[in-house]
N, CA, C and O atoms as a MOPAC input file, in Angstrom:
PM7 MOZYME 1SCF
protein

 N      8.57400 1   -13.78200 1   -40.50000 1
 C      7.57200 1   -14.63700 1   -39.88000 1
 C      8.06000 1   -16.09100 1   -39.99200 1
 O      8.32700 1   -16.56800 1   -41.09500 1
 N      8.18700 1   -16.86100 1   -38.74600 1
 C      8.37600 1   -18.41300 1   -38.83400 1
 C      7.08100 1   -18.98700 1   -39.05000 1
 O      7.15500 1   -19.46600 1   -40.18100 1
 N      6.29600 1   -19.13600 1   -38.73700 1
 C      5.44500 1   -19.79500 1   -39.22700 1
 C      4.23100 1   -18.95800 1   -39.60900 1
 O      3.97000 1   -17.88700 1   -39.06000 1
 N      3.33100 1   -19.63400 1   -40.81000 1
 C      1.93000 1   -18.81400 1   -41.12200 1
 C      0.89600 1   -18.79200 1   -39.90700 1
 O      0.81700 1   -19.34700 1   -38.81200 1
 N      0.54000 1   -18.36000 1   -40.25300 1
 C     -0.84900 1   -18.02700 1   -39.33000 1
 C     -1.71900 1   -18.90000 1   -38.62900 1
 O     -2.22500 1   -18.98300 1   -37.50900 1
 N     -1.69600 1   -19.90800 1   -40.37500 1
 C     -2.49900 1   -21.10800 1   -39.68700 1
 C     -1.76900 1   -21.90200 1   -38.50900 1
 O     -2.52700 1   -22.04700 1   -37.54900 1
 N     -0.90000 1   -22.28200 1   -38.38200 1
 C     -0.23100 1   -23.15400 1   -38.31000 1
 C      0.09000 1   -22.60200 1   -36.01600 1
 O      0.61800 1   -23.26500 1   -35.12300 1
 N     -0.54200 1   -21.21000 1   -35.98800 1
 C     -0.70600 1   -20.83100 1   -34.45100 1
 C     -1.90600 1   -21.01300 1   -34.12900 1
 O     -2.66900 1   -20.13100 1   -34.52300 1
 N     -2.36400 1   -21.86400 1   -33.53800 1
 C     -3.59900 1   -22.45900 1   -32.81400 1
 C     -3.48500 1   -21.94100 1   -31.39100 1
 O     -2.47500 1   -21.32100 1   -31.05400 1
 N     -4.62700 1   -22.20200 1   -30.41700 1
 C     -4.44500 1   -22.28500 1   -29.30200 1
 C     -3.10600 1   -22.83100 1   -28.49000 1
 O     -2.24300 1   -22.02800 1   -28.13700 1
 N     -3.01200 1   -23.97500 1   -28.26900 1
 C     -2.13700 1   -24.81600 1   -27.86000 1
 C     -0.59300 1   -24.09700 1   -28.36500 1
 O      0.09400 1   -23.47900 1   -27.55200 1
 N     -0.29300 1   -24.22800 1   -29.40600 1
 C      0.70800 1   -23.38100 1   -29.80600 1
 C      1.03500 1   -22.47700 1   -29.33700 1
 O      2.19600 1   -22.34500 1   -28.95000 1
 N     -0.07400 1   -21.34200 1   -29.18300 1
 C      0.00000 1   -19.74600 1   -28.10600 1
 C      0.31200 1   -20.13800 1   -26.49700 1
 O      0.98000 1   -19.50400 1   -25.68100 1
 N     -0.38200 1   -21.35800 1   -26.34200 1
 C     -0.11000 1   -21.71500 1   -24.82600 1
 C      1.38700 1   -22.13000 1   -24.35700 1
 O      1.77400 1   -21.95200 1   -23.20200 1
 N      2.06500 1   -22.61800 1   -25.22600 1
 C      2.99200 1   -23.03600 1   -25.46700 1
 C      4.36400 1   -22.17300 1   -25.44100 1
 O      5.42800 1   -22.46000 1   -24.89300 1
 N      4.09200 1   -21.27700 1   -26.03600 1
 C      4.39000 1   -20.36600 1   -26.02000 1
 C      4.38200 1   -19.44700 1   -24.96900 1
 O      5.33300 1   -18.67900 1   -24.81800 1
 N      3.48600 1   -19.44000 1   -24.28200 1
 C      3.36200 1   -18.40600 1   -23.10900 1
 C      3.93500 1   -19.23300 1   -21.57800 1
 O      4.32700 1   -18.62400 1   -20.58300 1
 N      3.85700 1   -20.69200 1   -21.71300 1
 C      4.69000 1   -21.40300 1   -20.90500 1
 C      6.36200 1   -21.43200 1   -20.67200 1
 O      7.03200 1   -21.58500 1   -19.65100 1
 N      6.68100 1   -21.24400 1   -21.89200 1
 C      7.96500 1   -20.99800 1   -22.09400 1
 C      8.45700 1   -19.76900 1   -21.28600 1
 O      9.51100 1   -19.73700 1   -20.65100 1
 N      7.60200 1   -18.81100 1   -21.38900 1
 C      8.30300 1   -17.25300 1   -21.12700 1
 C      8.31600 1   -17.76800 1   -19.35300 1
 O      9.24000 1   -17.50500 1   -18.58400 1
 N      7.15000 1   -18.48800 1   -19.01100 1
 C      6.98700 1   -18.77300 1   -17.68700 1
 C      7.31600 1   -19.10200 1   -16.98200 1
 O      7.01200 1   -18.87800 1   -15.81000 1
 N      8.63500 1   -20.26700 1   -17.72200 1
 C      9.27100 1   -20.99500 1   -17.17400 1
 C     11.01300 1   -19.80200 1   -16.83800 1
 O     11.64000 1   -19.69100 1   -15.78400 1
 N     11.21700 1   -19.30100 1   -17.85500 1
 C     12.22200 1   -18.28800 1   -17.96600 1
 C     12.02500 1   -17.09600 1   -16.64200 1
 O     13.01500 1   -16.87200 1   -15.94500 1
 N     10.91400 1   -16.47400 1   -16.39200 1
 C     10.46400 1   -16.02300 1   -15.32600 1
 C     10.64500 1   -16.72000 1   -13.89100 1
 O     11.50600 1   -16.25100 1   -13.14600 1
 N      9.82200 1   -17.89200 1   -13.43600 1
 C      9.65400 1   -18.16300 1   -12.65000 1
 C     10.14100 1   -19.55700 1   -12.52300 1
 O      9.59300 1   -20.13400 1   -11.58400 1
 N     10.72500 1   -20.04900 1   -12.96400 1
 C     11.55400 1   -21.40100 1   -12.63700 1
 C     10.49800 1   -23.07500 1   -13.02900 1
 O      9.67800 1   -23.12200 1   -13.94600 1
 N     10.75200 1   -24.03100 1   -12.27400 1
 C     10.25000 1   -24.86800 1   -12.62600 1
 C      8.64800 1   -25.18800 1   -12.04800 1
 O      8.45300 1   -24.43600 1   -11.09400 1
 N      7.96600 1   -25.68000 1   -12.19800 1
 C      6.30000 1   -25.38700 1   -11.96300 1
 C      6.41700 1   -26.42800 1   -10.65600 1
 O      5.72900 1   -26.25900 1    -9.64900 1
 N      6.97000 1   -27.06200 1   -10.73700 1
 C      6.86200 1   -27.92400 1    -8.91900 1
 C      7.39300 1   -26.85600 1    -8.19900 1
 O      7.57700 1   -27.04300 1    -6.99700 1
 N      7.67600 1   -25.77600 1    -8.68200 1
 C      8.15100 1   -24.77900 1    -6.96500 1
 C      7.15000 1   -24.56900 1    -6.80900 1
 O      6.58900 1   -25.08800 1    -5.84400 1
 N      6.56700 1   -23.85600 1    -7.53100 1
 C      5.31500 1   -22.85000 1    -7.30600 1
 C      3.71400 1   -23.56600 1    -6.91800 1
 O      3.35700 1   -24.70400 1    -7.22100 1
 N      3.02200 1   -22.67000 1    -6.27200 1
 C      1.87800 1   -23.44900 1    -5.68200 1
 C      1.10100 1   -22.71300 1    -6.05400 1
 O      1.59400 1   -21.58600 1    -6.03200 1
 N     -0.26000 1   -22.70500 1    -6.53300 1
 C     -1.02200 1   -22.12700 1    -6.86500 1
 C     -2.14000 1   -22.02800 1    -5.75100 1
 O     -2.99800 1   -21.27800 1    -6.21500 1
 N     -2.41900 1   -22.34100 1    -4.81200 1
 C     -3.44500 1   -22.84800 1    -3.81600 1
 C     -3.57400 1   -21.61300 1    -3.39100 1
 O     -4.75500 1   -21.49100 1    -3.06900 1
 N     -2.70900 1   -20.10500 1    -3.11600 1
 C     -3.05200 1   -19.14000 1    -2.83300 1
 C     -4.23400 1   -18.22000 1    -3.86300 1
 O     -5.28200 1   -17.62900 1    -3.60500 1
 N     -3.68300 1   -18.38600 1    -4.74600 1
 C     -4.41800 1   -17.63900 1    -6.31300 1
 C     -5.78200 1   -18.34100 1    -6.41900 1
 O     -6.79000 1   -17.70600 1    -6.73000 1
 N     -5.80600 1   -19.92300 1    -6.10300 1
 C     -7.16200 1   -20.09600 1    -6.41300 1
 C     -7.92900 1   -19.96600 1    -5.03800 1
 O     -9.12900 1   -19.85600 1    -5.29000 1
 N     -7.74600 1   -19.94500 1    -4.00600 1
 C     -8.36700 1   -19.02100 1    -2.89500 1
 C     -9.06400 1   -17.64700 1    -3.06300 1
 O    -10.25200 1   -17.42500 1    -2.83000 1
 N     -8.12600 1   -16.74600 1    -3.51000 1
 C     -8.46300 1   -15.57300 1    -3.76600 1
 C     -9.45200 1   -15.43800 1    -5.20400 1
 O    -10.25800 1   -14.52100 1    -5.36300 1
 N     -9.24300 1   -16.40400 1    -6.07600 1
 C    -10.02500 1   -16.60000 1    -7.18000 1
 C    -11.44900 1   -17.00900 1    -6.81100 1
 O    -12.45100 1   -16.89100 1    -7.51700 1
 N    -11.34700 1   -17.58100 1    -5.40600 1
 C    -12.94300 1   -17.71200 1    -5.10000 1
 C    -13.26300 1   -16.54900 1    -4.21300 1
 O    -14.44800 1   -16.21700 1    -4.19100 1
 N    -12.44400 1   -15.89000 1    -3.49900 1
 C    -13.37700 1   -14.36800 1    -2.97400 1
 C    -13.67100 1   -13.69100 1    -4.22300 1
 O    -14.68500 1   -13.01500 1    -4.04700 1
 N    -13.30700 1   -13.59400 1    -5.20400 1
 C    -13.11100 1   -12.77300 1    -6.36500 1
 C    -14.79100 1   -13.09700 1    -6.70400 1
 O    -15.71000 1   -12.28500 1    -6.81200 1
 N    -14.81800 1   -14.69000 1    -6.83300 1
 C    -16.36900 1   -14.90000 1    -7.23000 1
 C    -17.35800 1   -14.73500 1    -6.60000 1
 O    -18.41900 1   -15.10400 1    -7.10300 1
 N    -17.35300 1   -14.15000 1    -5.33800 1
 C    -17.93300 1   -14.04400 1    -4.32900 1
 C    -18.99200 1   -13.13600 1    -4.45100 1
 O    -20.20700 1   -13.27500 1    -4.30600 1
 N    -17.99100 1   -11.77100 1    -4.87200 1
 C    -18.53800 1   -10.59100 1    -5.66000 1
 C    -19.32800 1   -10.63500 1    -6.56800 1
 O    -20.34300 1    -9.98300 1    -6.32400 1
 N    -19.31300 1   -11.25500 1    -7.78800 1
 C    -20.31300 1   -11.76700 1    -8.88300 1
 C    -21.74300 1   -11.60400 1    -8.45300 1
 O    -22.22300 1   -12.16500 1    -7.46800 1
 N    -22.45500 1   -10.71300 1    -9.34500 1
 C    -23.94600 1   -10.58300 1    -8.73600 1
 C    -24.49000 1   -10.23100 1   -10.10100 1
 O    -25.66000 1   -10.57400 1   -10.27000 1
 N    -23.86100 1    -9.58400 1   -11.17700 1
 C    -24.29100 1    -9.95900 1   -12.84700 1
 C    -23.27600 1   -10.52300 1   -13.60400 1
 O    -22.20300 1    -9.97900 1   -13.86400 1
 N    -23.85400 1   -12.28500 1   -14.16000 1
 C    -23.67200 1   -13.26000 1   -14.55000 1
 C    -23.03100 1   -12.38100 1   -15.97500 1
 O    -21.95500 1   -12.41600 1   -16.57200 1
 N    -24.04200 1   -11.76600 1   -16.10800 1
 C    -23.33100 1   -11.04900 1   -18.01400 1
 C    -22.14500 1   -10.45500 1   -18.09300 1
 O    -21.44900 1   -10.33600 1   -19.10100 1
 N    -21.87600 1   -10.00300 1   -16.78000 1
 C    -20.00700 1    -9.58800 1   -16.85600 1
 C    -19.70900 1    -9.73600 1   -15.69300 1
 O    -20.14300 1    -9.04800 1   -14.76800 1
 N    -18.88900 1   -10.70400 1   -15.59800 1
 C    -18.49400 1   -11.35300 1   -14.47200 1
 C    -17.16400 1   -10.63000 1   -14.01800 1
 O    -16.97500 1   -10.75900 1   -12.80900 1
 N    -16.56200 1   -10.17800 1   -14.42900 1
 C    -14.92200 1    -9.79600 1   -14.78000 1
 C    -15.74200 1    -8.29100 1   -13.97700 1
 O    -15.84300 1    -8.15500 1   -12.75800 1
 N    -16.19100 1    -7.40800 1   -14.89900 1
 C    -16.99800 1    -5.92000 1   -13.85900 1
 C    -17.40300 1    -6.30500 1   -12.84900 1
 O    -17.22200 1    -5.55400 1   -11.89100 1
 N    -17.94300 1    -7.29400 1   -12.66200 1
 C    -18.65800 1    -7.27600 1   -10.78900 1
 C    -17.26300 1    -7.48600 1   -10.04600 1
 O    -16.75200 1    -6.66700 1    -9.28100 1
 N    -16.72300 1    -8.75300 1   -10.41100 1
 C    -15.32400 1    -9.02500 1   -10.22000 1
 C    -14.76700 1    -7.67800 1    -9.56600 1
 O    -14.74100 1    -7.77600 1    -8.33900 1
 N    -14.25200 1    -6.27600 1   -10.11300 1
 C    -13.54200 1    -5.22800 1    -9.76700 1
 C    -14.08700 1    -4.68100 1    -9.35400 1
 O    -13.58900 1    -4.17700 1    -8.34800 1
 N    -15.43300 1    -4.28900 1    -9.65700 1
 C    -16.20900 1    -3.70200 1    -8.46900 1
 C    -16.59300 1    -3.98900 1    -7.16700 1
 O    -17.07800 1    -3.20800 1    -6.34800 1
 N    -16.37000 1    -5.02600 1    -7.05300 1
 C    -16.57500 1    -5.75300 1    -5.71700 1
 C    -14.99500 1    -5.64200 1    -4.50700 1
 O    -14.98400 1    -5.54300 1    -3.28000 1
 N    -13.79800 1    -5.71300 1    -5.52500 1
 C    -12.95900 1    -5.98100 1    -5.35400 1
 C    -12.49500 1    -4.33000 1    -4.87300 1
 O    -11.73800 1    -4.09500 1    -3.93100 1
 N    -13.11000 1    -3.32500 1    -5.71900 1
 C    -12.45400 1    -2.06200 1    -5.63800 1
 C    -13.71900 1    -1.51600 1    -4.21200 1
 O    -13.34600 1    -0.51800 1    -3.59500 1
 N    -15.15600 1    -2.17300 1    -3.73400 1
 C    -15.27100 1    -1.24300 1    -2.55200 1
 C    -14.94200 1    -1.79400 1    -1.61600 1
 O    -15.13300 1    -1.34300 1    -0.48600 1
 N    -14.21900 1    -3.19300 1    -1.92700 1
 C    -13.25500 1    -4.21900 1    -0.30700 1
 C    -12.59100 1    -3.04100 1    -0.10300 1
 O    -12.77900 1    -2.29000 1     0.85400 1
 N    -11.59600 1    -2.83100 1    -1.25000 1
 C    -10.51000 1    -1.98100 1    -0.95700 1
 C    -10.61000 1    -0.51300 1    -0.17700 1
 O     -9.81100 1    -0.07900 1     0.65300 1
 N    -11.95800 1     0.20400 1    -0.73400 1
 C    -12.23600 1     1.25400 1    -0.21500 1
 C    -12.90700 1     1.02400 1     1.06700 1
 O    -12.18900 1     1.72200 1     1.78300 1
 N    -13.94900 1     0.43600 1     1.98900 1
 C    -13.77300 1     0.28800 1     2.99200 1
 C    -12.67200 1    -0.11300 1     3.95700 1
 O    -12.30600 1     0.36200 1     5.03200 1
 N    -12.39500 1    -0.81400 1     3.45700 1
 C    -10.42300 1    -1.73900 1     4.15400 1
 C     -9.76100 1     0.30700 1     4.63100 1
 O     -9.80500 1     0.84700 1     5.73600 1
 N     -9.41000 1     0.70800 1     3.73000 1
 C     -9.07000 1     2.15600 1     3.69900 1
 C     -9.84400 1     3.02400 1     4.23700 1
 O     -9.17700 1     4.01300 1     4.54200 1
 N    -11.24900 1     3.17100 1     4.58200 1
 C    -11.61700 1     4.16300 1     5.49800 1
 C    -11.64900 1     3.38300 1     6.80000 1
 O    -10.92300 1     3.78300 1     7.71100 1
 N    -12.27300 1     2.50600 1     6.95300 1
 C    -11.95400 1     1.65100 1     8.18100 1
 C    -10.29300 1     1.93400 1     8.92300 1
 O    -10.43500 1     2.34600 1    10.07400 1
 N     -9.10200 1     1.82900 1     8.59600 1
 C     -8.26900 1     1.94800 1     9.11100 1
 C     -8.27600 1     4.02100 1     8.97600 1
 O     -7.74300 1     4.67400 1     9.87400 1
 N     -8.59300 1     4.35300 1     8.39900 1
 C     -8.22700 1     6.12800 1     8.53200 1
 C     -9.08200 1     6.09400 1     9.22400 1
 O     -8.71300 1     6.85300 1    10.12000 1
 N    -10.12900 1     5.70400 1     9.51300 1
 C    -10.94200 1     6.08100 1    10.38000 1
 C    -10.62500 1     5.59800 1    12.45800 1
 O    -10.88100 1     6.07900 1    13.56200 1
 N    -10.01000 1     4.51400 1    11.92000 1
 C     -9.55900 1     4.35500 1    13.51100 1
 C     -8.23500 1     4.82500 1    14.08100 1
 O     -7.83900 1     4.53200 1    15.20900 1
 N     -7.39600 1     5.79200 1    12.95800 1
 C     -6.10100 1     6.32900 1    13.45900 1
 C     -6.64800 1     7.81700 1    13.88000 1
 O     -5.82500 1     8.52100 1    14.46600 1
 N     -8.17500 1     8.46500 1    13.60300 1
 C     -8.42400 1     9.25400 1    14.22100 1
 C     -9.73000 1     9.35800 1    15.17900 1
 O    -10.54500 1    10.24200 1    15.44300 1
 N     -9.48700 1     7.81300 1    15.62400 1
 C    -10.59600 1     7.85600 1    16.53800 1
 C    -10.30800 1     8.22600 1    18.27000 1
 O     -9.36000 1     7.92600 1    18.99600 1
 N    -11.60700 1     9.02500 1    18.55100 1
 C    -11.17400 1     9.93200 1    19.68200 1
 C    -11.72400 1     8.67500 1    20.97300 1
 O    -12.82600 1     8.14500 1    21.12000 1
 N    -10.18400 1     8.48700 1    21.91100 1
 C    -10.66300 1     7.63400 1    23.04700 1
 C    -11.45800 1     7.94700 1    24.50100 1
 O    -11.73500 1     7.02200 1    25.26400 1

């Protein structure tokens, strides 16, 4: 162990997880985030109980997905 316990705070962990980030994905002026926080607001869109936001979050997210998916199976066997 390099350092005790105390001595990993927040900031420290963040710090840490920047590093790996930078090793991954290069320098932070490439990258744009403006897509992610777009989609971070359909995400909230879904939200309809405040007490778990993260569950409405996927549930919302998982019957996009399942209509998106019968909607298209449904029009590759639609009769003209």
């Amino acid at each position: 162990m390099h350092f005790p316990p105390s001595f990993v705070d927040i900031m420290m962990h963040l710090l840490y997880h920047l590093v790996d980030e930078l090793d991954l994905c290069g320098l932070v002026s490439t990258r744009w985030m403006y897509p992610m926080e777009r989609y971070m607001k359909t995400l909230k869109t879904y939200v309809h109980n405040m007490v778990r936001p993260k569950g409405s979050m996927v549930e919302g997210y998982i019957q996009d997905e399942c209509l998106g998916f019968i909607t298209e199976y449904l029009q590759r066997f639609e009769v003209v």
